[in-house]
C-alpha positions in Angstrom: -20.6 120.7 35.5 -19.4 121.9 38.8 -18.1 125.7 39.1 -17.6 127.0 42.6 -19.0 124.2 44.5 -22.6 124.6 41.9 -23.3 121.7 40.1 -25.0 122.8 37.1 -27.5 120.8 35.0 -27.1 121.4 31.2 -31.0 120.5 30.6 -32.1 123.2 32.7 -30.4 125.8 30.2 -32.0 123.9 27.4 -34.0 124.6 24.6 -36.6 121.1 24.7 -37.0 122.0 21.1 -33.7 122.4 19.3 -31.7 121.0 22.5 -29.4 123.4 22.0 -28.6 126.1 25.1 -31.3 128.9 25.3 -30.9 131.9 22.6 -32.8 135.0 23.6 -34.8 132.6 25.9 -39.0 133.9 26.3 -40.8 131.6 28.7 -44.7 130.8 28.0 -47.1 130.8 30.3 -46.9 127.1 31.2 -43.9 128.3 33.1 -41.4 126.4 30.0 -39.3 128.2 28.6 -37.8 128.1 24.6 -35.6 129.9 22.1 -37.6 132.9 20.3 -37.2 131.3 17.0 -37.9 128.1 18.4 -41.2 128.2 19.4 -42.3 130.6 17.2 -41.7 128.3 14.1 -43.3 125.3 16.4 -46.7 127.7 17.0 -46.6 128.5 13.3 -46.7 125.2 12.3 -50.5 125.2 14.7 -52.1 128.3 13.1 -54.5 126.6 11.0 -56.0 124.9 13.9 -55.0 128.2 16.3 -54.8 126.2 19.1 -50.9 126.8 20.6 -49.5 124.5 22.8 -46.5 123.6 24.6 -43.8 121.2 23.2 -43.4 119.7 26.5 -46.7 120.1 28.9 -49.2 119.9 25.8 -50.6 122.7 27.5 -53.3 124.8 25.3 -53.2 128.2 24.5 -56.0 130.7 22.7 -55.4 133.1 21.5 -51.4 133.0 20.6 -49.6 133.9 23.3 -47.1 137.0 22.9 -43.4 136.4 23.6 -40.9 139.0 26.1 -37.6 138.0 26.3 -36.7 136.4 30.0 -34.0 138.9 30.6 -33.2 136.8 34.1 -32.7 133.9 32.0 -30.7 135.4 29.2 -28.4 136.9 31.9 -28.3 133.5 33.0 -27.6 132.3 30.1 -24.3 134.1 29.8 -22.7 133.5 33.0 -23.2 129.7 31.8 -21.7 130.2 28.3 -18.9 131.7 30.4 -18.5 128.6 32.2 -18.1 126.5 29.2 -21.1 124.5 29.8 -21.7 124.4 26.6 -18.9 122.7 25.1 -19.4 119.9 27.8 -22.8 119.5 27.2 -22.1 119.1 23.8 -19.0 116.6 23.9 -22.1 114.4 27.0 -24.9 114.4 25.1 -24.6 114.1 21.4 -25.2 111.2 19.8 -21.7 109.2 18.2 -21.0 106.5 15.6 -21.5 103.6 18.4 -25.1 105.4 19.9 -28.6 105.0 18.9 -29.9 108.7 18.2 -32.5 111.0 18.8 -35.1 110.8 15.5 -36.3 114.1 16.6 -33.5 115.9 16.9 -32.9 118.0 14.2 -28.9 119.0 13.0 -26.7 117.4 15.6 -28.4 114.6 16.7 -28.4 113.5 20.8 -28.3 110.0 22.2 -31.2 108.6 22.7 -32.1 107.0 26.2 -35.5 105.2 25.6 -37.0 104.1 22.3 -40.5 103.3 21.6 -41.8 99.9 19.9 -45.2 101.4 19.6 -43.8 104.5 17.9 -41.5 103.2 16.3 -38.9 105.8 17.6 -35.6 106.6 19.5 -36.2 109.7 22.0 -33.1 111.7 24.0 -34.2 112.8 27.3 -35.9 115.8 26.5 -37.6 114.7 23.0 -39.0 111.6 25.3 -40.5 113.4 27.5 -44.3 113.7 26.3 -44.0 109.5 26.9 -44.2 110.5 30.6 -46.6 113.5 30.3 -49.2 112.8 27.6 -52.1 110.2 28.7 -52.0 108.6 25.4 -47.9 108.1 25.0 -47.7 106.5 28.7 -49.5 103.4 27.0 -46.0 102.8 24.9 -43.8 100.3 25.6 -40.7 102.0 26.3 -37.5 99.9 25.7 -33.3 100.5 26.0 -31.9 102.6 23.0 -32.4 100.2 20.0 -30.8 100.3 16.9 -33.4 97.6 15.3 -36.4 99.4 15.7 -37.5 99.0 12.1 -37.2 95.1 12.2 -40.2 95.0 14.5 -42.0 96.5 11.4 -43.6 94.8 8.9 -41.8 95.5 5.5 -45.2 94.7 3.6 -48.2 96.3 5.7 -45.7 99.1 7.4 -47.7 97.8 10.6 -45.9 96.9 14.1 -45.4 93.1 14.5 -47.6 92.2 17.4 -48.2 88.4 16.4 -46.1 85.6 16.4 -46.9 82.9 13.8 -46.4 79.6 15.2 -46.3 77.3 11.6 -43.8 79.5 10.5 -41.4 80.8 13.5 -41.6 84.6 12.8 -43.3 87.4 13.9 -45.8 89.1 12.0 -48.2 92.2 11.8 -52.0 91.6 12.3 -52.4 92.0 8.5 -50.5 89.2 8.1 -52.3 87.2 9.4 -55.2 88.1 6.6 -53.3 86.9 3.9 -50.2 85.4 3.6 -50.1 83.8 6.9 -53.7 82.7 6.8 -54.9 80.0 8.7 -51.3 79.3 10.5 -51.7 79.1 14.7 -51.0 82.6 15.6 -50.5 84.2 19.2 -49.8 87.2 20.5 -46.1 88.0 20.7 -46.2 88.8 24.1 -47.7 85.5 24.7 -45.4 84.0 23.0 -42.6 85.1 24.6 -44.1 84.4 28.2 -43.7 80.9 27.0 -40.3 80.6 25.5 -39.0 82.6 28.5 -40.3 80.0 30.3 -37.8 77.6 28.2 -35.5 80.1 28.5 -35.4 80.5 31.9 -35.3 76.2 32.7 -32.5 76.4 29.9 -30.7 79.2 31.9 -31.1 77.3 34.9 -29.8 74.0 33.3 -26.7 76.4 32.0 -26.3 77.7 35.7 -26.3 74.0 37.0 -23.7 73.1 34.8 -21.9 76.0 35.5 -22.1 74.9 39.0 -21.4 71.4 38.5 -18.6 72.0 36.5 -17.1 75.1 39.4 -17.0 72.4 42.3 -15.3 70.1 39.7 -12.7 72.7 39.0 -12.7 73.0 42.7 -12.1 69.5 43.4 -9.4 69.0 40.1 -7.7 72.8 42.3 -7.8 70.1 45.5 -6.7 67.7 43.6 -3.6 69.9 42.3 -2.8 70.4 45.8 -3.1 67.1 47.2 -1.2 65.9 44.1 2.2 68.6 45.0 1.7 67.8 48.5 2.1 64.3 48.3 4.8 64.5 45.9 6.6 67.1 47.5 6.5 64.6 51.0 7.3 61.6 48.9 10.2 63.3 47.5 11.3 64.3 50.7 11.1 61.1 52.9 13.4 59.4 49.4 15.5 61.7 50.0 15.8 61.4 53.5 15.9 57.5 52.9 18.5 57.7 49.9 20.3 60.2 51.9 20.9 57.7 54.7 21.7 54.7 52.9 24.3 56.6 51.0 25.6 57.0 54.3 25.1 53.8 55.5 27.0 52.4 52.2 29.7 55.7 52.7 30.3 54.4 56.2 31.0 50.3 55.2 33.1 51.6 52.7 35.0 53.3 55.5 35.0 50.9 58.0 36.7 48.6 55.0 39.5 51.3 54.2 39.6 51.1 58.2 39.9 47.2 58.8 42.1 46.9 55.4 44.6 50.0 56.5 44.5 48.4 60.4 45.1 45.1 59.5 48.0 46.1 56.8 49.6 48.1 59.8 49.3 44.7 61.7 50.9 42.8 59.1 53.5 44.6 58.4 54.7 45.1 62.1 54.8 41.3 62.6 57.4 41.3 59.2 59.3 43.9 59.9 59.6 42.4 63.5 60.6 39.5 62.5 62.7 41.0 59.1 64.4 43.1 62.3 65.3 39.7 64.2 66.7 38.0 61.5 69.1 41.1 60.5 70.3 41.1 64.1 70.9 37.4 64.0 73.1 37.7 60.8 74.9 41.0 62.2 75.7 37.8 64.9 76.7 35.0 62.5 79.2 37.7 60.6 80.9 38.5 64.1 81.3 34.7 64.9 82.3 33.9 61.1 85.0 36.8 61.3 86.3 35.5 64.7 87.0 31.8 62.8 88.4 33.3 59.9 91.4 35.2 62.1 91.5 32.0 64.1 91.4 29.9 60.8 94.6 31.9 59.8 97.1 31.6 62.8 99.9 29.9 62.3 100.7 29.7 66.0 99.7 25.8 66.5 99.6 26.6 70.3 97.6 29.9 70.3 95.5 28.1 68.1 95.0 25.2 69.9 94.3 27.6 73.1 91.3 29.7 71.7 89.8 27.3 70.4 87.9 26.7 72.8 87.1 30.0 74.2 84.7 29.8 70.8 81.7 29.4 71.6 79.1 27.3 70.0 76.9 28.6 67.6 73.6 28.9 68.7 69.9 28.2 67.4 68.4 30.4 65.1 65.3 32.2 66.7 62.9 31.9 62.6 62.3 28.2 63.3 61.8 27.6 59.3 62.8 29.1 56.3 60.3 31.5 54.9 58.5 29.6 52.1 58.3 31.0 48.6 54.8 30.8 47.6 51.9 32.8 45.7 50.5 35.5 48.5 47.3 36.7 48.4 47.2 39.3 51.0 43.7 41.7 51.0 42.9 40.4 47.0 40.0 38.3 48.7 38.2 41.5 49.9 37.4 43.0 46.2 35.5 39.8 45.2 33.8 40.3 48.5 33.3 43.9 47.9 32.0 43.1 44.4 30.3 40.7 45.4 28.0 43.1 48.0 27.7 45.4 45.0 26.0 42.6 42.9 23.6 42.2 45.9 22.6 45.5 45.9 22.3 46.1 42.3 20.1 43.5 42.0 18.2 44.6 45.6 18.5 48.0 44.5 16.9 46.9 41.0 14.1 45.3 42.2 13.1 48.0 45.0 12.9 50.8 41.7 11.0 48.9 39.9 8.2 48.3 43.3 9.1 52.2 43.7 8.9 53.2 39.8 5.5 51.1 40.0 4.1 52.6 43.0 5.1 55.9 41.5 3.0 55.4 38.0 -0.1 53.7 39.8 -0.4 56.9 41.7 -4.6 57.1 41.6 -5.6 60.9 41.0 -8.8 62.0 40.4 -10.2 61.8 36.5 -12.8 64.3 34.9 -15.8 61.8 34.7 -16.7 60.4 31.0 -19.1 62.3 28.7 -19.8 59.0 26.4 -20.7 55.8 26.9 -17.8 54.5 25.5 -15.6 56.7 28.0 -17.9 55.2 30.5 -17.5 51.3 29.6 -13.9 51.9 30.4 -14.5 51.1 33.9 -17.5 48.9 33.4 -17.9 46.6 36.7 -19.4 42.8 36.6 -22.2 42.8 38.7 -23.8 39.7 40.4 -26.4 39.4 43.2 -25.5 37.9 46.6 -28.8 34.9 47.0 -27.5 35.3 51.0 -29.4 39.4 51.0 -32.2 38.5 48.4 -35.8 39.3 49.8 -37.7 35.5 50.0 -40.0 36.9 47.0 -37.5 37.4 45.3 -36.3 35.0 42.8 -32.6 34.5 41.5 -31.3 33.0 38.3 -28.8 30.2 37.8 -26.0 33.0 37.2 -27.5 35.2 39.9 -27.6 38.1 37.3 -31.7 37.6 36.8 -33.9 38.0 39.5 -37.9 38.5 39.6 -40.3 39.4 42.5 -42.9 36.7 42.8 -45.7 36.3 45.3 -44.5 33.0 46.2 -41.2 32.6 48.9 -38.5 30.9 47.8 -36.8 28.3 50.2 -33.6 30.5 50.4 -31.9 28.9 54.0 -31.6 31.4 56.7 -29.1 34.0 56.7 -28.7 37.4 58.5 -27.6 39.1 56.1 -31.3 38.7 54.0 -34.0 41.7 54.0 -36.5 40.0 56.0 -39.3 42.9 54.6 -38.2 45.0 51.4 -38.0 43.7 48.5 -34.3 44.3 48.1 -31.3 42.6 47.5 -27.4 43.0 47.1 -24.6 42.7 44.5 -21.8 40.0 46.0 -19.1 42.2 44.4 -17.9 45.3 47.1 -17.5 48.5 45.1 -14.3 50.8 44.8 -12.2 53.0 42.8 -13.7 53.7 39.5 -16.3 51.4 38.0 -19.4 51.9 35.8 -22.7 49.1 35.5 -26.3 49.9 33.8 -29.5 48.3 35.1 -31.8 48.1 32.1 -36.0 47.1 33.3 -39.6 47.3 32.4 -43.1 47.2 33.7 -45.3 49.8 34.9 -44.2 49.6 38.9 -40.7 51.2 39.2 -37.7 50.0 40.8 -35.1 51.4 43.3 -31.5 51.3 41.8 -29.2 51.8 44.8 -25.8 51.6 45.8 -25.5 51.0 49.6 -22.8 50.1 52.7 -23.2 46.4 53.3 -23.5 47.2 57.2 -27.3 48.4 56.5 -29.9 47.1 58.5 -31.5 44.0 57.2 -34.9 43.4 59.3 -38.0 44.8 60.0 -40.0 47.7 57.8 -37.4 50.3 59.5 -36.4 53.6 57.3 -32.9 52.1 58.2 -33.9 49.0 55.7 -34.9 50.5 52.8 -32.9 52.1 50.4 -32.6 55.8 50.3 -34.2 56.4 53.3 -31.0 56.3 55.6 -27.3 57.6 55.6 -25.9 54.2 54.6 -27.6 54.1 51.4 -28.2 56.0 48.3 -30.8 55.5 45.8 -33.0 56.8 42.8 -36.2 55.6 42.1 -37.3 54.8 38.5 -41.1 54.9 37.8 -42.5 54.9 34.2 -42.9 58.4 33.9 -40.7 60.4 36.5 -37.7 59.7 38.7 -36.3 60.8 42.2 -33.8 60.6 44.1 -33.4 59.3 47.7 -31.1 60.0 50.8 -31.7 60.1 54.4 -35.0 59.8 53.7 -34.8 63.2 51.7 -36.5 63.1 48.0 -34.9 65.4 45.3 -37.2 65.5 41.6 -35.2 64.6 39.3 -35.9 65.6 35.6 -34.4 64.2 32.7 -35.3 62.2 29.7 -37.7 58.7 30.9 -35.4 55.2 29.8 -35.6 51.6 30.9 -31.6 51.9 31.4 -30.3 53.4 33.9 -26.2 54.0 33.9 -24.8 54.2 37.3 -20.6 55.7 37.5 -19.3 55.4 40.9 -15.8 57.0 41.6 -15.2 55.8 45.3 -12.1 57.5 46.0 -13.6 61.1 44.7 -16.5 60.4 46.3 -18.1 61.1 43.5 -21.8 59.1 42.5 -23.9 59.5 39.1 -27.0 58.1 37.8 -27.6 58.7 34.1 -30.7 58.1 31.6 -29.0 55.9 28.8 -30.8 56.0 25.5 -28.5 56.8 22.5 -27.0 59.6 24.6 -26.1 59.5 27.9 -28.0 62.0 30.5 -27.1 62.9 34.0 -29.9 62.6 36.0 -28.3 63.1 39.6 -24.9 63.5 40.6 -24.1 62.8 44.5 -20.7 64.5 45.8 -19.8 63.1 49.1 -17.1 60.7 51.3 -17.6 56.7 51.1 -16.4 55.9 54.1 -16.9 52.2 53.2 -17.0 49.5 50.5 -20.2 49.7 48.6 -22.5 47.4 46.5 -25.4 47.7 43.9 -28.9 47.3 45.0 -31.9 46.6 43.4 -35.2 46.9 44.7 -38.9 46.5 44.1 -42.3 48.1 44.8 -44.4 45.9 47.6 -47.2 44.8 45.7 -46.9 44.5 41.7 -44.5 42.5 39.8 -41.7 44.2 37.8 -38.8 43.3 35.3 -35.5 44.9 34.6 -32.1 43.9 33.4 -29.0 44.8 34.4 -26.5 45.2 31.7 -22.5 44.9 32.3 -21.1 46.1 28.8 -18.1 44.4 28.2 -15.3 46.5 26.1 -15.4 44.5 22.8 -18.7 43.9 22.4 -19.5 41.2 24.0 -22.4 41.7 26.8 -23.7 40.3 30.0 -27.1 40.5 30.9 -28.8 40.7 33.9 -32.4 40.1 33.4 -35.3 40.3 36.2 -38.5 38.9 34.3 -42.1 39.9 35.6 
């Protein structure tokens, strides 16, 4: 509690014995210092031995030492009661329904901060300190506040339980192991648990590699997410663009139609009305000239007839050559059959381009959580088949070229560069990508190499650059009857994990993602490579240099049916 810039310390102003703050504090010559009443009940207790000690130092006293109140203290005292230490003190260090407390507190009990297995006992602070003082108490095994103490005691014997029986899983008291658990293999708890932290610990670490594994996949699905919106948000973007602009393109035929249809109507209808205009004239003519011979038609004068007569002239040729022919027009109704016409086109264009778009848009190829089961895995199972062209000349190849053995005898294989001239290896025909999944199943005591590799990697001569796992174009784990490890750039990585004569290999090219799993009746991940195939890749087997070995490689069909790809020894 801080009053005027003084932090105080409650335990300074406490009793050690009742833990409560000093009453009519005396101090013994130790130099601690206790209620009266206190420590005069705690020496009365110690009068048949009359040796007096103190509570906390275990200092002794003889004869009885007599008491004077500390009247520096008992001032002091009151100028903390005054600063309500007491209630603070109070609401800090007393024990609640949720804390382990003190045993030896008596009334209100404190929390405790230590207990003792050896005791068995919770201690507050000032109750535990003897543990730190007295020779003997140092010896206990001091733990975190427990609330279980009494289940490390033996319910029969009322004895600590210091052994752990083996045949039967439990801890036990020594006693125990006198009659009821006679005979059973017993160790020392302590030993014990050295061991199965030892398990614990490679658990743990198994837990933590998940945990790790499964944070970078989370990682890569978060990339993933990204990559996904990003491309989607540019596809969506360049359609729209593209849509945008053939809506314009079609928006601006259909306008240049209206234009040519409206143009050529204007022409049309000039030329008619030209010639509709021509005609009118010419009968505003022939009515003129028909009126003239009606007035002359009606003189009666023979000789003024006779005289304009001839002043008539003579009717002259009509200027429309022809009559106008009544017949069925057709005007612009040839341009909607064209127009429909175009529509059809593009409808059916239009219908085939959504359905390569619509396709292109479902084949989308996103990255997949890899299988847990076998059955998840066989989804993607591959056909594998060996190229004769790479095979090693001691090594043999079946009819099928899915069998294959290492003999001491070379084969007659013709020459080809593409053949390791010096490592017993050889390649699968089939290039690797996208998701696929193939298990190479063998036996014999010399292990095998099973390999995935670029088919660009060097073929001649005993060069790290030949051999698989020893180079950056290759990556390999090798198989041996007890152990396995794995192989890149030449690096080796142990690999633990359960010993099987199949081995399960899941390739996700596009991820970049490359697993090798111990297939029994489960499936277990033995290595998992994370990286960027910047190539095509193909399955490699390969053998040790001087003793025969035999595997099978297995391509689980879905349905049942199976392939398999045996290498005799």
């Amino acid at each position: 509690m801080a009053h005027g810039g003084v932090q105080l310390n409650q335990g300074n102003f406490s009793c050690s014995i009742c833990l409560d703050l000093l009453k009519y504090p005396v101090t013994i010559p130790c130099g601690h210092s206790y209620c009266m009443n206190c420590i005069n009940d705690f020496w009365n207790g110690e009068d048949q031995r009359r040796i007096y000690s103190c509570p906390q130092c275990r200092k002794e006293f003889r004869p009885r030492p007599g008491l004077e109140k500390n009247i520096t203290l008992a001032a002091l005292m009151e100028d903390v009661k005054k600063l309500g230490l007491q209630a603070a003190a109070d609401d800090h260090c007393y024990a609640g329904p949720e804390d382990v407390a003190c045993d030896v507190c008596t009334g209100r009990k404190r929390k405790a901060v230590r207990s003792c297995f050896t005791c068995p006992a919770s201690y507050c602070q000032n109750h535990l300190q003897p543990h730190y003082d007295v020779p003997g108490l140092k010896k206990h095994k001091l733990v975190n506040p427990s609330k279980n103490l009494q289940e490390n005691i033996c319910s029969r014997h009322d004895e600590v339980k210091k052994i752990f029986c083996r045949t039967d899983q439990q801890c036990i008291c020594y006693l125990c192991t006198m009659d009821e658990h006679k005979g059973h293999e017993t160790v020392p708890a302590a030993a014990e648990r050295t061991e199965k932290q030892k398990k614990l610990q490679e658990r743990r670490q198994q837990i933590q590699q998940r945990i790790q594994e499964q944070e970078e996949d989370v990682k890569l699905l978060q990339q993933e997410v990204k990559a996904i919106n990003g491309s989607a948000d540019k596809a969506v973007g360049n359609s729209e663009k593209i849509f945008t602009c053939l809506m314009r393109q079609i928006q601006k035929i259909s306008s240049d139609v209206k234009q040519r249809i409206r143009s050529q109507q204007k022409t049309e209808v000039s030329r008619v009305k030209e010639l509709q205009k021509k005609l009118e004239q010419e009968i505003t003519e022939l009515k003129r000239k028909d009126a003239e011979l009606k007035k002359l038609s009606i003189t009666e004068d023979h000789t003024q007839f006779l005289q304009n007569y001839p002043s008539l002239s003579a009717l002259s040729e009509s200027t429309h050559s022809s009559r106008i022919n009544i017949r069925p027009l057709r005007y612009f109704e040839d341009v909607t059959p064209a127009a429909l016409e175009l529509r059809e086109e593009l409808v059916d264009v239009l219908r085939d381009t959504w359905t390569n778009i619509s396709e292109a848009v479902t084949e989308v190829d996103v990255l997949l959580s890899e299988p847990v089961t076998r059955a998840g895995f066989l989804k993607y199972s591959q056909k594998i088949t060996l190229d004769p062209a790479t095979a090693n000349m001691n090594l043999l190849l079946s009819k099928e070229n899915r069998q294959v053995k290492r003999t001491n005898c070379e084969q007659s294989y013709p020459d080809h560069t593409d053949r390791f001239t010096d490592y017993n290896q050889v390649l699968s025909k089939e290039p690797l990508t996208g998701r696929c999944y193939w298990e190479v199943e063998w036996r014999g005591k010399e292990g095998i190499d099973v390999a995935v590799s670029y088919k660009n990697i060097n073929r001649t001569g005993w060069l790290n650059q030949c051999k698989f796992g020893y180079n950056s174009k290759s990556w390999s784990i090798c198989c041996n009857a007890n152990s396995y490890a794995f192989f890149h750039k030449g690096v080796k990585t142990p690999v633990s994990g359960p010993v099987s004569s199949r081995i399960g290999v899941y390739l996700d090219h596009r991820a970049g993602i490359l697993s090798f799993y111990s297939v029994s009746k489960t499936m277990t991940l033995l290595h998992r490579v994370q990286t960027t195939f910047t190539q095509p890749l193909y399955a490699g087997i390969g053998f040790k240099e001087f003793n025969e070995s035999e595997m099978k490689i297995r391509k689980s069909l879905v349905g049942g049916d199976s392939v398999e790809f045996l290498i005799l020894k």
